[in-house]
N, C-alpha and C positions, 0 to 999 in steps of 0.2 A: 351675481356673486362671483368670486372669485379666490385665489389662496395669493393670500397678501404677504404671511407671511413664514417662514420656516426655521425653527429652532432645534438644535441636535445635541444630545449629549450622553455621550460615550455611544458612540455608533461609530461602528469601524473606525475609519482614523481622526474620526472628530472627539475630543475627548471632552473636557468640562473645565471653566473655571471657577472655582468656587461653586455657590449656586448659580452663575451663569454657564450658557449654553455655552460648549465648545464652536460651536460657528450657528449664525444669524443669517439670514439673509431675505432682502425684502424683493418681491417679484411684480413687476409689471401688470398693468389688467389683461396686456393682449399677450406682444411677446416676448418670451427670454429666452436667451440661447447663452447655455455654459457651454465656454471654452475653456481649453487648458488641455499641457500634456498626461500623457499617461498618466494614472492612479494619481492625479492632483484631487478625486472626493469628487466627478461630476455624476459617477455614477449611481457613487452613495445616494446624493441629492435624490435621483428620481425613484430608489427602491426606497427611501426613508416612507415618501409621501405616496407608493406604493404600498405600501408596509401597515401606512395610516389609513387610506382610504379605500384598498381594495380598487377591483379592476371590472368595468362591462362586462367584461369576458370569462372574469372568474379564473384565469388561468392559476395555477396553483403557486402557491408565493409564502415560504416560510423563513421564520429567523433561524439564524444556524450560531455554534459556538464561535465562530469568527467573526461575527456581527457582532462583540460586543470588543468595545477598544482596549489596547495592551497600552498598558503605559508601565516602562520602571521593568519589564517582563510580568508583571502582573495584570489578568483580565479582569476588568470591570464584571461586577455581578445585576447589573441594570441598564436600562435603556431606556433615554426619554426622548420622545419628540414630541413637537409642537406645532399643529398648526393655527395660523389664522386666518379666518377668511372677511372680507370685507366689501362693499359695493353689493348688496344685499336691495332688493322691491321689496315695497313691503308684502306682494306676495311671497318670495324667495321666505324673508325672514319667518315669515306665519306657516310656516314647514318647524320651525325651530325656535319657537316663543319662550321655552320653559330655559333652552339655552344660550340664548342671544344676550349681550351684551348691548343697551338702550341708550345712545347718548342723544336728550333732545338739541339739535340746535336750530339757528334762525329759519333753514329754508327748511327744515321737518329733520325727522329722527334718523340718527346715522347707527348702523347695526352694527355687528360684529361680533364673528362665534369664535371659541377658541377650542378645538379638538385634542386631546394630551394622549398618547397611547406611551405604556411605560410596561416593559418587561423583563421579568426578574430570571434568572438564571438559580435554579436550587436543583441541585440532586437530580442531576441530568434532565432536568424540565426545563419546559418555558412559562412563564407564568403570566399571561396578557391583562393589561388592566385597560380598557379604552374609556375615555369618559369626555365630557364636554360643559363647557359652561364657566361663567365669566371670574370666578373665585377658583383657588389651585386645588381646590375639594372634585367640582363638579359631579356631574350624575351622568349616567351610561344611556347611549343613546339607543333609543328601538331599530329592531331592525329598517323599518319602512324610512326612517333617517337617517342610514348609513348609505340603503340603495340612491339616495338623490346627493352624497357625496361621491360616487365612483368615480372613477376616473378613465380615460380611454389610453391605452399602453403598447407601444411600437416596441418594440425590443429592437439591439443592434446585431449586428452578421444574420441577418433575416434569411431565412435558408426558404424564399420565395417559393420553390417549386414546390416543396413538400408540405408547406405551409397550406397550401392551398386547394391541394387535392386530397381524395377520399383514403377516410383512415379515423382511429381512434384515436390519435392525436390532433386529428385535422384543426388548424387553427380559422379555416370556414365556417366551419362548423360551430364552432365556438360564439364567431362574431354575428352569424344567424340569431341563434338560439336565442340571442341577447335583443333580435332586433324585436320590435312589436309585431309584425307582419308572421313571427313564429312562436308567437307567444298568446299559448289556447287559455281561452276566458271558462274553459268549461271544458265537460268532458269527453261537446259532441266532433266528429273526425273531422281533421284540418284539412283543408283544399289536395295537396301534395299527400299528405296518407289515401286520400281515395284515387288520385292518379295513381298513386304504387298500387293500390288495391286492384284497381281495371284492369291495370298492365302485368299482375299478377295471374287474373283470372286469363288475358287471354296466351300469355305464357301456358296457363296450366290446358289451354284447351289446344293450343298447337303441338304440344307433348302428348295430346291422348285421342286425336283428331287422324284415326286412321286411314279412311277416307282421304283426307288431304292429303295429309304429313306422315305415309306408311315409316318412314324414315327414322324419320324423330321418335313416332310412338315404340320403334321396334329399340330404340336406343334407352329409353327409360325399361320399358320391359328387360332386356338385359341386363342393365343391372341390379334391377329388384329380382331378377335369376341370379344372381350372382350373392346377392347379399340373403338369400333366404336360405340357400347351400349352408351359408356359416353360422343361423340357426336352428335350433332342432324345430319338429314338426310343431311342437307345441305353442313355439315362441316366435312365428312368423313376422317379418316386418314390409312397411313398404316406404318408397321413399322417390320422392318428388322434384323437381327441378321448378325453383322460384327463385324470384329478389329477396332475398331473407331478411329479417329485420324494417316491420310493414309500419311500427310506430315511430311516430313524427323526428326523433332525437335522433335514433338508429338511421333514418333517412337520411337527415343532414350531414349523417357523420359520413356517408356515401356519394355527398355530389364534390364536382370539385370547380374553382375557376379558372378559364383558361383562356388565352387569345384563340382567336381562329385563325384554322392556316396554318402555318410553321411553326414550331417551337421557338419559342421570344429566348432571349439572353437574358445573363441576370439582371441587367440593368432593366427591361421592360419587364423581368419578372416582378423585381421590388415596385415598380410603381405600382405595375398590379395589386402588389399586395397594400400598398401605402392608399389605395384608392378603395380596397376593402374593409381598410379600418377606417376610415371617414365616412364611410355609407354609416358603421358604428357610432362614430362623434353624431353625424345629423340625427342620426335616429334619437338620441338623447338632448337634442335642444331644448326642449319642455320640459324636461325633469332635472331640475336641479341644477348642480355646480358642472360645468362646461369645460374642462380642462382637459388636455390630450399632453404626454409625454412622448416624447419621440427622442431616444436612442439613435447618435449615428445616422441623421437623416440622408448623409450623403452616399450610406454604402450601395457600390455596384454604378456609381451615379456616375457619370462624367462632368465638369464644371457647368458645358449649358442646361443639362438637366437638371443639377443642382439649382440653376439658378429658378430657370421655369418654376419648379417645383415650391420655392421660397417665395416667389413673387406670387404665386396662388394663394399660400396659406397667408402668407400678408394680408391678401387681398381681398380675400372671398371668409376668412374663417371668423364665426361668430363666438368660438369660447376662446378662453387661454389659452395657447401653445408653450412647454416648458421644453426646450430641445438640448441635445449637447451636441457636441460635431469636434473633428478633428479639422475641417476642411477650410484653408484660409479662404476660396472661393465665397464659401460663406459669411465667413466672419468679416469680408472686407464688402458684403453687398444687404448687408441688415445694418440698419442705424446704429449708432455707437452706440446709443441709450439702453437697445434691446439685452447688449451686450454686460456677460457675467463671468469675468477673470479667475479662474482657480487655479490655487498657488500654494503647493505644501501646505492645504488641510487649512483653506480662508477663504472667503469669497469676497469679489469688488466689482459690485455692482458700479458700471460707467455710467449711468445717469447724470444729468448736471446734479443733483443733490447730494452726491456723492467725490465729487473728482475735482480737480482746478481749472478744469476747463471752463468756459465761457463760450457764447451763442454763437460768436465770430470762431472760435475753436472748431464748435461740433459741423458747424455750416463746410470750413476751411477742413475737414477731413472725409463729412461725405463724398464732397467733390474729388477727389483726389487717393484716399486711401485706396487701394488696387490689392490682389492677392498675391504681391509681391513682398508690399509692407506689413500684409497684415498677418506676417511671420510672426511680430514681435509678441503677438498674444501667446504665442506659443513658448516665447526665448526663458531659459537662464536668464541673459544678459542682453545688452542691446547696445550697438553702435551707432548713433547715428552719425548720417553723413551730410555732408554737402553736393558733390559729385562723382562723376564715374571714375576717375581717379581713384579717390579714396575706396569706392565701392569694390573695384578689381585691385586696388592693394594690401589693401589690409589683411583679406582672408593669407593671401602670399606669407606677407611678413609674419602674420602668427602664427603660420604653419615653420618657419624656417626657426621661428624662435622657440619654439615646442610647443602651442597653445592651438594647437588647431581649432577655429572655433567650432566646428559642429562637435567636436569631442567635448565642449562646453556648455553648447547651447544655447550661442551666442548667433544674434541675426545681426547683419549689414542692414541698416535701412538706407536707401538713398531717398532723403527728404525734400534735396536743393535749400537752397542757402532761405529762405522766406518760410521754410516748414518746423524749421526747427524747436520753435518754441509750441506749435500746434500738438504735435506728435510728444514732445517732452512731455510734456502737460499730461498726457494720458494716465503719466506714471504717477502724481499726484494727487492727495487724498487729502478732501475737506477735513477729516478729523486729526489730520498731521501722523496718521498711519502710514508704514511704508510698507511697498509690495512685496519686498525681499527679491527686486531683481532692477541691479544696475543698472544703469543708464550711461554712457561716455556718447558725450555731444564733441565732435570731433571738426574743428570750423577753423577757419585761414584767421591772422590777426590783418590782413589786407592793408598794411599798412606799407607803403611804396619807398622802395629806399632812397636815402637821397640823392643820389646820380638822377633817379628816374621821375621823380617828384618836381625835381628843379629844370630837369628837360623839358616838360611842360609849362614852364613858366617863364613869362618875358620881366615881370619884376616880381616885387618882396618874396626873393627867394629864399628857401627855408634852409635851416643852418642844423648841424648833427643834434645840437640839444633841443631844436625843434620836434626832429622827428621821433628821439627819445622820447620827449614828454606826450607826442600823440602816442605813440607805442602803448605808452604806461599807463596813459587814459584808455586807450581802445580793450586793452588787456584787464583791467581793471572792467569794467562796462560789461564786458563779456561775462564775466568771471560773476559779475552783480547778475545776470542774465538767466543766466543758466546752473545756476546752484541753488537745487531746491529739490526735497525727496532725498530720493536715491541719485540723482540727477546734478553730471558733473561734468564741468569745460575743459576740453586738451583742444591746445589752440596753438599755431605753428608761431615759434616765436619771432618770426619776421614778415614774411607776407602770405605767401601759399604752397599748397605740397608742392607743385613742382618747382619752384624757387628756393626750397627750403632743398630737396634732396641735391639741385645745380649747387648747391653751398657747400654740401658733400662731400671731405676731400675724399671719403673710400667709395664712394656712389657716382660722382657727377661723368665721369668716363662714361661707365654703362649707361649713364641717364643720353649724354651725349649720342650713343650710337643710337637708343633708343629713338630719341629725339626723331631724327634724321632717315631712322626706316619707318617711323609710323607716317612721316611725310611722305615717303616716296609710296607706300601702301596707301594711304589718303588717295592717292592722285592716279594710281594704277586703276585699270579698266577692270580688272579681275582680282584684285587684292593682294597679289602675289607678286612678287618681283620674279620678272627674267634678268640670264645670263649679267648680260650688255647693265642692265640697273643696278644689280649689285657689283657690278667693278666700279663703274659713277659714284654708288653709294659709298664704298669701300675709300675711293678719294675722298668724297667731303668730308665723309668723319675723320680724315687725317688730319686733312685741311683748318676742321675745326678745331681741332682737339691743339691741334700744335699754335695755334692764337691763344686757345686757353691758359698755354700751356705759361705764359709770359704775364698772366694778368691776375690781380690778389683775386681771393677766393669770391669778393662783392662784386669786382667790376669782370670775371669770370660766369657768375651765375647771372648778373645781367646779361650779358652776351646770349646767353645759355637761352635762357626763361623770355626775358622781354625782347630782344634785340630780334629773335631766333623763332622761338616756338608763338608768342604772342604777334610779333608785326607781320610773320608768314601763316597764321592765324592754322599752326598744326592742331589736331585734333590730340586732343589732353587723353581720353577716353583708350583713343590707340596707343599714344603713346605708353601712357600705363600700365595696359596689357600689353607690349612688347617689354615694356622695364620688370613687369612682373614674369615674365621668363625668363629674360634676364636672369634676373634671381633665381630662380629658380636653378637654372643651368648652373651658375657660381657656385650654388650649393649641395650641388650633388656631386660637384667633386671636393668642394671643400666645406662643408659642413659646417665646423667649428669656428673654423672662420668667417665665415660670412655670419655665424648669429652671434659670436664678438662683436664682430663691427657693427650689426644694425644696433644690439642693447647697447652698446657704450656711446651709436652717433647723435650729438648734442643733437643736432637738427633735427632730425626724427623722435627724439625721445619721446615728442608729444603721442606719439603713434604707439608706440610702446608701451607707454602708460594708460592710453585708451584700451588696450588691449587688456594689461594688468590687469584694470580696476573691472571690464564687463566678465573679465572669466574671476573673477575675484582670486587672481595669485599673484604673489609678487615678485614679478620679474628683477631679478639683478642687475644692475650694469654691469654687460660685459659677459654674466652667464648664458 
C-alpha cells in the first residue's frame, strides 16, 4: 500500500475552490521529490500528511492558528485533508475491511481507503474529526489502524549532534523506543535494564568496598557527613552514587550514537542521523503503510554525498519516499517523472501523465539535464538559450538595462540549438494549465545573407526576394515551434547574435575590438596578452575598423562575423565575454546611454524582449 493521493483545503496557503480541494496532488509508489523555492507549499505537503498519519516516533506535532488559510484578511475556521491510499495485498487491506473501498476487476479486487482528518477552530480550540472510509460520512478508525498508517519523518536543519545524544529530548531515543527490539511484551525486565541493574550493583559495591576502594568509600561517606549536618537528629538521610533512572525508557533516553574516534562534522553527523531513522523505516516493513518523508535531504551534504545518499534510497528502499530538497544536484539526478514543481500554492507533478513531454523527451533529458540546468525548477522565469554567447550575455545586457535577472528569478539555460523543444516542453501541461512562469526561447533565425549564400554557390544563385521569403518561412516555423504554454520565440531577425550585434551601428566597434582580443587570448599560452600583443592588437583593430569603416552596414557585418570571426574559426564563447565587459565598462561611465542604445537597437531587440517577457516587465524602447 501506499498514499496515492493528497487533497488540502484551507491549510496554510492552500485554500479551497468551491467544494474542491485548494491543491491535489497524485504521488508515485516509490519516489517523489517536491521542488520549489522558498514558501512555494513543499513544506505544507509533508506536515498536512504528518498531521493525518502521525509519526513512528511520536514526536509531538500540533495545529496551530496559522495552519488555518487567510484569504481576503480573513482566517478560514476548518481544515480538511484527504488522504488516499492505494496498491493494497489483500493482506494489507484485511487490516481495513470495514474501510476499504472494493473495486472487483478482471485480474482480482483493486482496494482503496480514503483517510479525511478535518479540524475546526471554535473559541480558541481545535476540534479534530479523523475518520475513514469510502462515502464523505466515514467511521473513525481504532487505534491498532492508525498505528499501521504511521509514517517515518526526517525533519530539515537536523541539529545531528544533539539529536542523537543523551537527553530528554533525545531524538535516539525516541527512534529506539519505536523499534521492536525495545518494545516489552510484558512486564518481566528487558535485557538493557538488567545490564544497568549489574552495573549498578557493582557501582554501589566499588562505593562501599573499603578494603579496595578506601578512597571512593571515604568520598560517599563524606557527603552523607555533609548532608545529615543539614538535617536534624531525627530526620537523618543517606544517599548513594548510581546510574539513576534503572527503567527501560529512562535508559534509552541516556545512550547516545556516535562515530568512534574523532568528532565527525556535520555533514557525517546528518548521515548518521539519516541512518538512524532508516534502522526506524526497516523496523516497520511488516506493519502496514511504508512511507518516510524527508525534509531537506541534502542539509550539511555536499553534491557527492548528496548523490551516494539518493542513489541508496533509489536503490535499496522498500516503502515510499516523499522528499523536498532545495538542491539542483538533486533534482537534476532523480528521473524527471519522480519529480513534483511547486509554484505559488500548485503542484505539477512531471510524470508523462501529466506534461507534453514524450518518451524521446524524458529519455533526451535524463541524459543531459546537469545541475546547471536544473535551475529552472527553481526560476520565476526562464531563458533558454542556444549558446555561450547568449548564455554570458544576456545576464550583462539585463543587468545594464535595469532587470537584473537574479533580482527576478530568472535562470539562463544553455540548452544548444537540438534541446530546445525537450526543456520547453517541461513547461507544458496535458490539461492546458499553465505554471505561471515564462519561458523566452531565445534562437538565431540562421538564415545567411545574400552576399554569403551566393558565395557558396556556382549556379541558381538566390536573388534578395529569395532570401526574404526563406526568412519569413524559417521565422514563421519557429514562431509555429515554440509557442505553446507559457512558452515564447525571440529570434534574431537575420542570422545570429553575433551577426546581428556586427549589424550594430552603436555596438559593432566594441564587437570589433572584442572580436580580435578574444582571438589573440584564444591563441595565447596563458590567456593573457603581453606588452608587444596588445600594440599588434591595438593595430589590427584600427586596421579593421577603418575597412569597416567604407562598407554598408551588411557588407561591414560580413566582414565582421563571416569573413573574420567564422573563417579564422574565433571562439564565440570568448568573444562574448570580452563584448560583455565591454559593456560593461561603457556603462559605468555612461549609464543612460548605453541602456538607450541597447532598448532602442533594432538588432538586439529580440534580446530585450526575451528579457521583458521572463522577468514579466515591459521594457521600453529606449527606457
Amino acid at each position: 500500500m501506499y498514499l496515492a493521493k493528497l487533497s488540502l483545503w484551507d491549510f496554510r496557503k492552500f485554500g479551497h475552490n468551491g467544494n474542491k480541494p485548494g491543491v491535489s496532488v497524485v504521488f508515485n509508489e516509490c519516489l517523489n521529490v517536491l521542488i520549489g523555492e522558498n514558501d512555494s507549499g513543499k513544506t505544507a505537503i509533508i506536515d498536512a500528511i504528518r498531521l493525518v498519519l502521525g509519526t513512528h516516533s511520536r514526536e509531538w506535532f500540533s495545529v496551530e492558528d496559522d495552519d488555518f488559510h487567510v484569504k481576503g484578511g480573513v482566517r478560514s475556521d476548518e481544515i480538511k485533508i484527504e488522504c488516499v491510499f492505494q496498491g493494497f495485498t489483500t493482506k494489507e487491506a484485511s487490516n481495513f475491511l470495514e474501510w476499504v473501498d472494493i473495486q472487483e476487476l478482471e485480474d482480482g479486487p483493486e482496494y482503496s481507503l480514503t483517510v479525511r482528518l478535518k479540524i475546526k477552530r471554535a473559541d480558541g480550540r481545535f476540534i479534530k474529526e479523523l475518520k475513514a472510509g469510502a462515502d464523505s460520512d466515514g467511521s473513525s478508525l481504532p487505534t491498532d489502524a492508525l498505528e499501521l498508517l504511521k509514517v517515518i519523518y526526517l525533519k530539515p536543519l537536523r541539529d545531528a549532534d544533539s539529536e542523537l545524544t543523551s537527553g530528554r529530548r533525545s531524538r535516539l531515543a525516541q527512534i529506539l523506543k519505536a523499534h521492536p527490539v525495545f518494545i516489552k511484551k510484558d512486564d518481566s525486565a528487558h535485557p538493557i535494564e538488567d545490564i544497568v541493574k549489574g552495573a549498578n550493583e557493582k557501582i554501589k559495591t566499588y562505593f562501599h568496598d573499603d578494603e579496595n576502594y578506601p578512597e571512593a568509600t571515604k568520598l560517599v561517606g563524606t557527603i552523607n557527613k555533609y548532608l545529615n549536618e543539614f538535617f536534624s537528629k531525627k530526620d537523618q538521610h543517606s544517599a548513594d552514587i548510581s546510574i539513576s533512572g534503572s527503567e527501560l525508557h529512562e535508559i534509552l533516553h541516556r545512550l547516545s550514537l556516535v562515530y568512534d574516534g574523532e568528532k565527525a562534522g556535520l555533514g557525517s553527523q546528518n548521515l548518521l542521523y539519516i541512518a538512524a531513522e532508516l534502522l526506524l523505516a526497516q523496523s516497520t516493513l511488516q506493519h502496514g503503510l511504508q512511507l518516510s518523508l524527508i525534509e531537506e535531504l541534502e542539509a550539511h551534504l555536499h553534491p557527492q554525498a548528496q548523490l551516494r545518499l539518493i542513489n541508496y534510497l533509489e536503490e535499496h528502499s522498500t516503502g515510499q519516499l516523499i522528499l523536498t530538497t532545495h538542491s539542483t544536484t538533486l533534482a537534476c539526478s532523480i528521473k524527471l517523472e519522480n519529480l513534483i514543481i511547486c509554484k505559488d500554492g500548485k503542484l505539477y507533478p512531471m510524470g508523462a501523465d501529466y506534461t507534453g513531454l514524450d518518451r524521446k523527451n524524458y529519455d533526451f533529458l535524463e541524459r543531459f539535464l546537469d545541475a546547471t540546468k536544473a535551475n529552472l525548477f527553481f526560476a520565476k522565469g526562464v531563458i533558454l538559450v542556444e549558446g555561450d554567447a547568449e548564455n554570458l550575455l544576456l545576464p550583462t545586457i539585463a543587468r545594464i538595462i535595469g532587470y537584473p535577472l537574479h533580482h527576478y528569478g530568472v535562470s539562463v539555460v544553455n540548452v544548444g540549438s537540438t534541446g530546445f523543444l525537450h526543456y520547453a516542453k517541461i513547461f507544458e501541461r496535458k490539461n492546458g494549465t499553465n505554471m505561471g512562469i515564462p519561458v523566452s526561447v531565445v534562437t538565431d533565425l540562421d538564415i545567411k545573407p545574400l552576399s554569403v549564400a551566393n558565395e557558396e554557390k556556382e549556379k541558381d544563385k538566390l536573388t534578395a526576394n529569395d532570401i526574404q521569403k526563406l526568412k519569413k518561412n524559417k521565422y514563421n516555423s519557429l514562431v509555429d515551434h515554440y509557442t505553446f504554454a507559457q512558452v515564447k520565440p525571440f529570434i534574431a531577425p537575420n542570422w545570429t547574435l553575433e551577426y546581428e550585434i556586427a549589424l550594430a551601428k552603436d555596438f559593432y566597434k566594441s564587437f570589433v575590438r572584442s572580436l580580435l582580443r578574444a582571438k589573440k587570448i584564444g591563441t595565447s599560452k596563458y590567456g593573457i596578452l603581453r606588452q608587444d600583443s596588445e600594440e599588434r592588437l591595438k593595430k589590427e583593430i584600427k586596421e579593421l575598423l577603418k575597412v569597416v569603416e567604407d562598407l554598408s552596414s551588411e557588407e561591414a557585418a560580413k566582414l565582421i562575423y563571416n569573413d573574420t570571426m567564422l573563417t579564422q574559426n574565433i571562439s564565440k564563447a570568448i568573444t562574448a565575454q570580452v563584448f560583455a565587459r565591454a559593456l560593461d565598462q561603457r556603462y559605468s561611465k555612461h549609464p543612460r546611454m548605453v541602456r538607450e542604445k541597447l532598448t532602442s537597437c533594432d538588432e538586439l531587440s529580440y534580446l530585450v524582449d526575451a528579457i521583458s517577457y521572463a522577468t514579466g516587465q515591459n521594457i521600453e524602447n529606449g527606457s
